[in-house]
Backbone as JSON, one array per atom type, in Angstrom:
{
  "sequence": "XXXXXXXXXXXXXXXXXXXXXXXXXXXXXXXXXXXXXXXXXXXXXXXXXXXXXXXXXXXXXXXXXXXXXXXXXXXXXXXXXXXXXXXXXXXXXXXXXXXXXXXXXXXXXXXXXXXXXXXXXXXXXXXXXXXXXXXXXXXXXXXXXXXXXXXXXXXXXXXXXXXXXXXXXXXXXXXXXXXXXXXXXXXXXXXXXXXXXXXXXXXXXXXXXXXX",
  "N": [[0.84, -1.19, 0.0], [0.57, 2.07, -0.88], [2.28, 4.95, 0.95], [1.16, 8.04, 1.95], [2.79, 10.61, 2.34], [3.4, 12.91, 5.07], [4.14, 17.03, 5.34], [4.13, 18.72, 8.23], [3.15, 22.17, 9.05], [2.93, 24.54, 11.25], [1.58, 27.99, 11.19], [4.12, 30.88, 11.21], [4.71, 33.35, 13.54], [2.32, 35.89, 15.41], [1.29, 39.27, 16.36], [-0.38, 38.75, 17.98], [-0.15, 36.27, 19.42], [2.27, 36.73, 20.69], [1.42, 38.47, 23.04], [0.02, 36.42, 24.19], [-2.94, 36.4, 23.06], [-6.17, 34.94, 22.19], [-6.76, 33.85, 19.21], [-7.91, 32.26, 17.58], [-10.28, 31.6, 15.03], [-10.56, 34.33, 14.39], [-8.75, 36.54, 11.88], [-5.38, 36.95, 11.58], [-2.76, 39.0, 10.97], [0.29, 37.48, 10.11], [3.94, 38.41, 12.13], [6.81, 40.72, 11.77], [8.51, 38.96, 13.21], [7.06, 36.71, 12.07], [6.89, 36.29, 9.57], [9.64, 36.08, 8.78], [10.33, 33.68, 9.82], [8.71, 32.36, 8.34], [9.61, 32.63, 6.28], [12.26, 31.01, 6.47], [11.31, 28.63, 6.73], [10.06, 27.82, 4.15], [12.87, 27.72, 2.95], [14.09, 26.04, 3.92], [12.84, 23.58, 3.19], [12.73, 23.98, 0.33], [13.76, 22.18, -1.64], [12.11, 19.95, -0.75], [10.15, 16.99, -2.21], [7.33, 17.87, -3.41], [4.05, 17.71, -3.68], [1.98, 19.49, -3.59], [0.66, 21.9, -1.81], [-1.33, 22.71, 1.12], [-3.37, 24.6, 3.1], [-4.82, 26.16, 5.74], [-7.17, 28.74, 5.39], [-6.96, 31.03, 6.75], [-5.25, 34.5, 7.52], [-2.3, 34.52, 8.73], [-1.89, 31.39, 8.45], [-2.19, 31.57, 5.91], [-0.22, 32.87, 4.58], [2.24, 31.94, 5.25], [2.19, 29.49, 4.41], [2.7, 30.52, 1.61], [5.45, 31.13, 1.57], [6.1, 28.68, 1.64], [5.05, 27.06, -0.64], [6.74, 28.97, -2.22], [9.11, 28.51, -3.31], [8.88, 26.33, -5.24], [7.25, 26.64, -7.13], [4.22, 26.58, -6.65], [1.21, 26.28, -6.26], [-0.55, 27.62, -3.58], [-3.65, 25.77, -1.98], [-6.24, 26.46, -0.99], [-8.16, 25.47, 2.22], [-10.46, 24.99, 4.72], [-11.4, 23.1, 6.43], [-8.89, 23.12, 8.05], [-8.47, 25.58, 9.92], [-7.96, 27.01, 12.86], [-9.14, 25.51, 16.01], [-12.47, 26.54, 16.43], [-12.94, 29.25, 18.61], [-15.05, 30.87, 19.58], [-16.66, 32.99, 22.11], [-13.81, 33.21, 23.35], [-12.27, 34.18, 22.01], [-9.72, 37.11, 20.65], [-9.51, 37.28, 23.44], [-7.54, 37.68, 26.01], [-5.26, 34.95, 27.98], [-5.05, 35.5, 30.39], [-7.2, 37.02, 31.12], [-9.23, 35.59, 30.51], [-9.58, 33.7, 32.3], [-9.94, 35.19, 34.95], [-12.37, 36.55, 34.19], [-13.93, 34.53, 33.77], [-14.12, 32.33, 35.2], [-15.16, 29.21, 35.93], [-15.26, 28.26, 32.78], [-12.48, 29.11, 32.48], [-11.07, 27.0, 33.66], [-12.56, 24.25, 32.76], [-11.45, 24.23, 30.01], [-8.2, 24.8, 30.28], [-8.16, 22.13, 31.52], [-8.78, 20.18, 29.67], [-11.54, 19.52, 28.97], [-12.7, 17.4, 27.31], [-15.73, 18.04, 26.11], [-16.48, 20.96, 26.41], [-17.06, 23.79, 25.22], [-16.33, 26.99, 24.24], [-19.14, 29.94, 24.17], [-20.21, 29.35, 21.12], [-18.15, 28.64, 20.25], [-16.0, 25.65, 19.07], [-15.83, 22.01, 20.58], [-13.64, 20.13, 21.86], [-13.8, 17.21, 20.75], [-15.14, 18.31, 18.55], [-13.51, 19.6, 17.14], [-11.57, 17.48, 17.19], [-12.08, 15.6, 15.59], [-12.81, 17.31, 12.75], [-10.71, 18.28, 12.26], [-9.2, 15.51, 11.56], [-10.56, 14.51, 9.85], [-10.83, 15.73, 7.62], [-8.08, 16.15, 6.53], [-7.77, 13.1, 6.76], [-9.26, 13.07, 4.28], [-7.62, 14.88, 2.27], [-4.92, 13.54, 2.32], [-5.57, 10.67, 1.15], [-5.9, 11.8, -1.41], [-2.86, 11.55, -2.11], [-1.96, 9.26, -2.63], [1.43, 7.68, -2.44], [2.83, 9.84, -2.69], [3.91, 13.36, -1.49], [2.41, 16.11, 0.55], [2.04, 19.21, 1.64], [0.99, 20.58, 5.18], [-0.45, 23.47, 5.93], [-1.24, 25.14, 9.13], [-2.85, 25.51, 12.47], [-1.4, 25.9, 15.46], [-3.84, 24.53, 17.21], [-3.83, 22.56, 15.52], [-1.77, 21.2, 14.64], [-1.56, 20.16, 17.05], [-3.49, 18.17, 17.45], [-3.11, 16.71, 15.31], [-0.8, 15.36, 16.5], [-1.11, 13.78, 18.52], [-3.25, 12.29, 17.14], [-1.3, 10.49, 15.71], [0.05, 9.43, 17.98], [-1.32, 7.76, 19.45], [-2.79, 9.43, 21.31], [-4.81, 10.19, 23.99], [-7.43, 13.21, 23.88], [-7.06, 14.65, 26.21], [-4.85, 14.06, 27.42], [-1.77, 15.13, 28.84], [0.2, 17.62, 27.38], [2.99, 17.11, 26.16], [4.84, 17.65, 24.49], [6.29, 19.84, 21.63], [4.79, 22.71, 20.28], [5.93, 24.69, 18.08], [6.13, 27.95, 16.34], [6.22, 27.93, 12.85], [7.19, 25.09, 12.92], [8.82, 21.9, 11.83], [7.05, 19.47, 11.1], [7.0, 15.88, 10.6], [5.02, 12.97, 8.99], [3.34, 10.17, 8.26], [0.49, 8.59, 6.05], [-1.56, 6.36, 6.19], [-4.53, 4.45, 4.98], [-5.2, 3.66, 7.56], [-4.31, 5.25, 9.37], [-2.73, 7.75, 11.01], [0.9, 8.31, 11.25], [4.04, 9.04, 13.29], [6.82, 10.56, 12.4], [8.61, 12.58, 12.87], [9.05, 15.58, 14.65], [8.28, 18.32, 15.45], [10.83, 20.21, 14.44], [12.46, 22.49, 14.29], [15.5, 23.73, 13.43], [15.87, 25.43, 11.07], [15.59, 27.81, 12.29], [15.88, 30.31, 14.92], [16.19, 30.84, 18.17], [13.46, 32.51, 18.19], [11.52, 31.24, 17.71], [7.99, 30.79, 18.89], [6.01, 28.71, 21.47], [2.6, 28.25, 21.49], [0.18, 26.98, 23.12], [-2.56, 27.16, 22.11], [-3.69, 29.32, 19.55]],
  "CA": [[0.0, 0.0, 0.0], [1.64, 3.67, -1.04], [1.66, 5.75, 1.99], [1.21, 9.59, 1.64], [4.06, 11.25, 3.51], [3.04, 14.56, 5.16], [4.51, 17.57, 6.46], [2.79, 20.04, 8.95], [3.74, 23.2, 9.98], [2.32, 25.91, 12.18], [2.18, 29.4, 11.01], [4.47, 31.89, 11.74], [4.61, 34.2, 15.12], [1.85, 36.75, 15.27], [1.4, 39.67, 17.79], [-1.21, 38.07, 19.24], [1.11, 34.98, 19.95], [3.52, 37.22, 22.08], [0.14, 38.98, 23.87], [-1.2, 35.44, 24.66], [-4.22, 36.34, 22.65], [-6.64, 33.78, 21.58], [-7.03, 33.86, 17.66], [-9.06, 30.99, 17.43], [-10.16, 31.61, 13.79], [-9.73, 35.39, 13.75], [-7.62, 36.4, 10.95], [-4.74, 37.92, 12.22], [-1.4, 38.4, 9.79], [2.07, 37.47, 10.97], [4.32, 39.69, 12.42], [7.39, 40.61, 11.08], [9.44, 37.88, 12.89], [6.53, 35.55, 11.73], [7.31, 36.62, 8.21], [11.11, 35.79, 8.62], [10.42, 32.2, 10.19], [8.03, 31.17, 7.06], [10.83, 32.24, 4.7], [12.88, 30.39, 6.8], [11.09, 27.19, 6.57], [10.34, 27.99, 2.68], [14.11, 27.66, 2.63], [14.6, 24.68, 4.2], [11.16, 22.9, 2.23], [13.13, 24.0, -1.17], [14.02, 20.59, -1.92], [11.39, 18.6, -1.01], [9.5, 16.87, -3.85], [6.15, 18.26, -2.87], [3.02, 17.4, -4.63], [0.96, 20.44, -3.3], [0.42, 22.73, -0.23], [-2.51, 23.02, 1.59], [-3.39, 25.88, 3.86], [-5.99, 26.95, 6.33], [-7.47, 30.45, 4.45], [-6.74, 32.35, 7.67], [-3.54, 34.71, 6.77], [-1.31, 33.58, 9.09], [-1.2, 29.93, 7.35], [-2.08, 31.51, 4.49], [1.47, 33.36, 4.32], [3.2, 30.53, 5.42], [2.42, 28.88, 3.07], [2.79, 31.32, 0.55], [6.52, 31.11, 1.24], [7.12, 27.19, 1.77], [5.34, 26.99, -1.79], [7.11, 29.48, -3.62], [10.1, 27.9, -4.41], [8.27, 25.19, -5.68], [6.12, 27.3, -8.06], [3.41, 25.87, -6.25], [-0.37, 27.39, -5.69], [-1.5, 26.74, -2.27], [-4.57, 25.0, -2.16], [-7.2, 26.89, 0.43], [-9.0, 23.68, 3.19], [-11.45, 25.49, 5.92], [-10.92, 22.1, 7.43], [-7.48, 23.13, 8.2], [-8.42, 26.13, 10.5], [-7.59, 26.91, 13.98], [-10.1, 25.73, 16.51], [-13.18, 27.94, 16.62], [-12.88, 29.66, 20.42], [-16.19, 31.54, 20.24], [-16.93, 34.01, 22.92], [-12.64, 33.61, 23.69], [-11.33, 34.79, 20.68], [-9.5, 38.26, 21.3], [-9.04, 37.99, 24.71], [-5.87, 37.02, 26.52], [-5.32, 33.88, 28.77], [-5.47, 35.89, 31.67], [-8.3, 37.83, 31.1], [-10.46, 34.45, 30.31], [-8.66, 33.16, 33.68], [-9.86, 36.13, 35.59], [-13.93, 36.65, 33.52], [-14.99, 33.27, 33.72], [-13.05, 31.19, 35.68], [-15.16, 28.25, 35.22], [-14.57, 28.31, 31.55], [-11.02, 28.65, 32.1], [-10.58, 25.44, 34.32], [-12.87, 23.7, 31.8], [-10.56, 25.0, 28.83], [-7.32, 24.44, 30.47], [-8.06, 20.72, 31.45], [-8.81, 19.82, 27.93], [-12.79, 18.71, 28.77], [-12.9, 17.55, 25.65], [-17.25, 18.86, 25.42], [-16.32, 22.04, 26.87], [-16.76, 24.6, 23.83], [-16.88, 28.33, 24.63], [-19.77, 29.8, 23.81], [-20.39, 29.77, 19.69], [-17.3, 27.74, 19.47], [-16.15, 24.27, 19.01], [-15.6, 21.64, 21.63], [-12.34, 19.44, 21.39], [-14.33, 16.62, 20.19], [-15.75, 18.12, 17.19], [-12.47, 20.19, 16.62], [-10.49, 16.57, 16.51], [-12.75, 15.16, 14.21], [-12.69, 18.15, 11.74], [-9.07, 18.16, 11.62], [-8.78, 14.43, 11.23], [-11.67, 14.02, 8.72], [-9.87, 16.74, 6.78], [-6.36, 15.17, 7.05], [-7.41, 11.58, 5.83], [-9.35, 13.15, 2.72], [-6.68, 15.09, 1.8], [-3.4, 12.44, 2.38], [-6.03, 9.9, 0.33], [-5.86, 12.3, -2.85], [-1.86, 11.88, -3.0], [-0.69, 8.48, -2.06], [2.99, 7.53, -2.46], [3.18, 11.42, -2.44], [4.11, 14.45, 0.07], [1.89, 17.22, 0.74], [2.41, 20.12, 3.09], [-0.2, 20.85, 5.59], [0.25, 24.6, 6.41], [-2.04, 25.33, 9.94], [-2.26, 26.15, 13.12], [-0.9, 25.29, 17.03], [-4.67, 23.53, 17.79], [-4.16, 21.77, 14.59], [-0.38, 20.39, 15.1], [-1.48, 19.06, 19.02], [-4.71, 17.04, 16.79], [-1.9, 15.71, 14.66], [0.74, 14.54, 16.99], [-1.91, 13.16, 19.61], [-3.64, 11.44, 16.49], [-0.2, 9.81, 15.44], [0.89, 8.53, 18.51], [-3.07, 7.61, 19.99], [-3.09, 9.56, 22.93], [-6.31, 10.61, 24.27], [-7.91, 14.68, 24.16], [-7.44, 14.81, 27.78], [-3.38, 13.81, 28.25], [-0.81, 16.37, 29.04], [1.04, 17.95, 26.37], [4.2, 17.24, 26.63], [5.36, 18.03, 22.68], [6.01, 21.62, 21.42], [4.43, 23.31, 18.96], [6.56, 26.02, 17.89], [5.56, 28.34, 14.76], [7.35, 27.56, 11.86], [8.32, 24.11, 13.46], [8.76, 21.12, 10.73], [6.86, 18.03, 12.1], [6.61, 14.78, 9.34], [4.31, 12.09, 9.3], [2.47, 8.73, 7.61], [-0.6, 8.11, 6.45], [-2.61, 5.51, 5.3], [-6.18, 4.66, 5.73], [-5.14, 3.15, 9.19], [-4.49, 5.82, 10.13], [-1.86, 8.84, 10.88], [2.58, 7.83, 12.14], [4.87, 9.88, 13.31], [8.14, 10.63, 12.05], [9.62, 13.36, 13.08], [8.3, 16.37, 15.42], [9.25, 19.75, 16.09], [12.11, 20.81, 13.59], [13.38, 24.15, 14.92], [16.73, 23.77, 12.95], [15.8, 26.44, 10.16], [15.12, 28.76, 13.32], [16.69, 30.67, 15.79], [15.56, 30.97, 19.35], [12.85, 33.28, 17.89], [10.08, 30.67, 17.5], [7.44, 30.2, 20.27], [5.11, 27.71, 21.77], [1.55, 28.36, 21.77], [-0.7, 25.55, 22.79], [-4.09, 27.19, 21.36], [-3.83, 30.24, 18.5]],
  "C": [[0.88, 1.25, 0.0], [0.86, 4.38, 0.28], [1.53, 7.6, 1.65], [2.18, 10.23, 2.7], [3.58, 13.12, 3.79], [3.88, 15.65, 5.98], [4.09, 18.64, 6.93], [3.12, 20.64, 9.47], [2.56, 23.82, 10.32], [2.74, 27.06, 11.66], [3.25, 29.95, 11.68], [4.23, 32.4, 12.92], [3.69, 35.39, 14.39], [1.79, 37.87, 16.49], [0.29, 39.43, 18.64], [-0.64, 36.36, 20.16], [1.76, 35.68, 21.38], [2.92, 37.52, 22.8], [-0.13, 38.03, 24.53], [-2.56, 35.96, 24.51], [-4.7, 35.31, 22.09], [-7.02, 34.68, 19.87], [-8.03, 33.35, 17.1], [-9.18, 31.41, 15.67], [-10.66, 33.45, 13.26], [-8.65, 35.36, 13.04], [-6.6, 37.59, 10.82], [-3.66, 37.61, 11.52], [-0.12, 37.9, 10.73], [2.33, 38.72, 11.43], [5.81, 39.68, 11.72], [8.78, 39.14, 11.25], [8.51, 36.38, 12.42], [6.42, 35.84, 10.27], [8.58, 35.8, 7.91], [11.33, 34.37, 8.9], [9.34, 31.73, 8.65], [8.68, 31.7, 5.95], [11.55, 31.08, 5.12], [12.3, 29.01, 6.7], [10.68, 26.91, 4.84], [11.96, 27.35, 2.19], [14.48, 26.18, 3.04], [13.67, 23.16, 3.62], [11.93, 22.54, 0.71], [13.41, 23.02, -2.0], [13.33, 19.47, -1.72], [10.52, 18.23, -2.26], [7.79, 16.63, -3.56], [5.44, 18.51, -3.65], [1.72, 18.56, -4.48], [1.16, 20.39, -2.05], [-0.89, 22.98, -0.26], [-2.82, 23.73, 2.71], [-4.73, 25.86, 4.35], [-6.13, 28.32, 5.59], [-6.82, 31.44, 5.68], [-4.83, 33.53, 7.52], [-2.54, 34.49, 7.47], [-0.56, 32.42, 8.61], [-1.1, 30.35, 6.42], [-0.74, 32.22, 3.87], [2.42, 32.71, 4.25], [3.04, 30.01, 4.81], [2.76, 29.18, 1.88], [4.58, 30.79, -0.12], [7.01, 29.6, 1.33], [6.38, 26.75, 0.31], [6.0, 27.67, -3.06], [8.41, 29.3, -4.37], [10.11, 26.56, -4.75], [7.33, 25.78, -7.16], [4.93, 27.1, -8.05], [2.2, 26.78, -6.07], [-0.23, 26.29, -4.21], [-2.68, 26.68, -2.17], [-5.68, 25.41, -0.64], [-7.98, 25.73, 1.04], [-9.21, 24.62, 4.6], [-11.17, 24.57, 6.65], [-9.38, 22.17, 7.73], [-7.6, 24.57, 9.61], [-8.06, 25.97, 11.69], [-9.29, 26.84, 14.95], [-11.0, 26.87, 16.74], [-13.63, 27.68, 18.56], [-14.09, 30.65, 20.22], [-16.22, 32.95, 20.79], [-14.78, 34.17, 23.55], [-12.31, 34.07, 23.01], [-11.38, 36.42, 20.53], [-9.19, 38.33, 22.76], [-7.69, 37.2, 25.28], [-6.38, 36.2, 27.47], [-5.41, 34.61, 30.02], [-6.83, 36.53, 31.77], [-9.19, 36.31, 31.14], [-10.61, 33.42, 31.54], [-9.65, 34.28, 35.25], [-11.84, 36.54, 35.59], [-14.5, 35.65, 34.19], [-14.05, 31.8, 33.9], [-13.6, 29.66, 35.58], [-14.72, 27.67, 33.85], [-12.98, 27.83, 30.94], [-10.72, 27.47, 32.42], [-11.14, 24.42, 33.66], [-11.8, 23.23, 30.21], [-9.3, 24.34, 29.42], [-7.15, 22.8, 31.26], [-8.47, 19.84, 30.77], [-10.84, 19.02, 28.24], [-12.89, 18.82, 27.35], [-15.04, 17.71, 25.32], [-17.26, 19.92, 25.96], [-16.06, 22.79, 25.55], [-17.27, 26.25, 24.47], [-17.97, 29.18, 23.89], [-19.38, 30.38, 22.2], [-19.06, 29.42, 19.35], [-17.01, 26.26, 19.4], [-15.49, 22.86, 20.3], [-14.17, 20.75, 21.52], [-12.43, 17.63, 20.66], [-14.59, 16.94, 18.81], [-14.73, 19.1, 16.25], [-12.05, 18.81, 15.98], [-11.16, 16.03, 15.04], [-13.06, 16.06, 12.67], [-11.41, 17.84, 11.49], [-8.63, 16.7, 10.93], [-9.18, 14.09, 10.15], [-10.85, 14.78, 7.31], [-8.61, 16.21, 5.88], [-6.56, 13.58, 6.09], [-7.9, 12.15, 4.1], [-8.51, 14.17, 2.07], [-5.16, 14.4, 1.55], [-4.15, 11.37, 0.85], [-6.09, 10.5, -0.9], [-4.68, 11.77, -3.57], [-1.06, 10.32, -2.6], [0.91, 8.24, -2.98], [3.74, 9.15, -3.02], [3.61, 12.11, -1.25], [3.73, 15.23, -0.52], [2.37, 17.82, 1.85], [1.0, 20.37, 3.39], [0.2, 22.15, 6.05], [-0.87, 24.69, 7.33], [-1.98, 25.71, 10.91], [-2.0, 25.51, 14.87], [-2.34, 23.98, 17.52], [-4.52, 22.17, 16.86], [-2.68, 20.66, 14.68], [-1.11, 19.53, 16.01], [-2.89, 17.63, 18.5], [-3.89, 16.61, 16.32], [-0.72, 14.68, 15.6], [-0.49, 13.31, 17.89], [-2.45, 11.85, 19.11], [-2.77, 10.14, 15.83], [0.43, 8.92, 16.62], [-0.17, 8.11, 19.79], [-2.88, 8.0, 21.28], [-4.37, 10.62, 23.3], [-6.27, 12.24, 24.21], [-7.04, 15.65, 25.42], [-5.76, 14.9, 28.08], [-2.42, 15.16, 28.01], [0.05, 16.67, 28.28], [2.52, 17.48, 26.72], [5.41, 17.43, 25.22], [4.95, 19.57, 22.4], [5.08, 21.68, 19.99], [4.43, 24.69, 18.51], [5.93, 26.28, 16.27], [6.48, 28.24, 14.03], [7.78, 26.4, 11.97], [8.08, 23.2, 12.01], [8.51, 19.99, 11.65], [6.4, 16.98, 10.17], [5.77, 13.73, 10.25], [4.03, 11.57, 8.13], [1.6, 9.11, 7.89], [-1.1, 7.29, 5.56], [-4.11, 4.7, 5.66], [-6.53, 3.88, 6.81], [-5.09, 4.24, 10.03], [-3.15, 7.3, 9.89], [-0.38, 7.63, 11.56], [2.81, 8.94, 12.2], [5.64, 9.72, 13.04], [9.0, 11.33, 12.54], [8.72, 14.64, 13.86], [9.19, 17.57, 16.16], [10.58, 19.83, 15.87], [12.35, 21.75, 13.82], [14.61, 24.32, 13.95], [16.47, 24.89, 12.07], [15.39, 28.12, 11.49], [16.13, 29.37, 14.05], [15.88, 30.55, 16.93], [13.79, 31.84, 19.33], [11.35, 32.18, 17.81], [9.52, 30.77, 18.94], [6.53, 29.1, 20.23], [4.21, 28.08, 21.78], [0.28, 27.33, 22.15], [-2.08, 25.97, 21.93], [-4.48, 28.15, 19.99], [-3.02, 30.16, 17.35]]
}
């Protein structure tokens, strides 16, 4: 069976990144060092033999991607199912502030109940299953191919979790820096991992975000 080989980055740094603002699927651009990290992974991409990029629309990915297909001569390929969890009534406000409002919420939120959805957004249930559903019918277009998935921090932690089956609920313990280079398998078993959190095209300049 041909497997589809994938690789999935995380946008760029935005200034709502450094704020600890939620983004959720506000569409907020890079900033300028989240400009300089998705050349930088453009640069280090230049050589792979990449069958198409696929991008969340929001401009964050959609920049990032811009630059890890353009020395490929590549279009990137817009997938709504690629967005960043929708946060609802959080989106715009900072982790403290949502900590501070509606402290149930937060302790909900920050211990991953996966049916906890803020209001008018999505719960971590029907996030995974977007991302995943997404994910297999896109890998199943290109087997014994590589696509890029360009997306964002909620969408990485659905990927790695889904690759190496660990439940909603378990404690991060894998980064998900912007710009990072994570690889993976797939075939209609399922998602592998390969490789996770590439920093090398980086400097100290990337960050972690678990949710925007």
């Amino acid at each position: 069976m041909d497997v589809t080989r994938l690789i999935a980055v995380r946008h760029g740094e935005t200034a709502w990144n450094v704020d600890t603002r939620i983004q959720g699927q506000l569409d907020i651009p890079l900033n300028d060092t989240g400009l300089w990290q998705a050349q930088r992974a453009g640069a280090a991409l230049a050589d792979e033999p990449i069958a198409a990029v696929y991008a969340s629309d929001l401009s964050r990915a959609w920049q990032t991607a811009q630059e890890i297909a353009r020395p490929h001569g590549a279009e990137v390929i817009a997938e709504l199912g690629l967005r960043e969890r929708g946060f609802g009534s959080f989106e715009g406000r900072t982790f403290a502030a949502i900590d501070a409002e509606t402290p149930e919420d937060a302790r909900r939120w920050r211990t991953r109940d996966p049916e906890f959805a803020p209001a008018g957004g999505e719960s971590l249930l029907v996030f995974r299953d977007r991302v995943t559903g997404t994910v297999a019918r896109l890998a199943a277009r290109h087997p014994g191919e590589l696509i890029v998935l360009v997306a964002h921090g909620g969408v990485m932690d659905v990927l790695y979790r889904a690759a190496t089956r660990q439940e909603l609920q378990a404690p991060r313990t894998w980064q998900l820096g912007n710009a990072a280079i994570n690889r993976l398998l797939w075939t209609p078993e399922g998602l592998a991992l390969v490789g996770w959190g590439d920093v090398g095209h980086l400097s100290s300049d990337s960050r972690d975000e678990t949710t925007t």
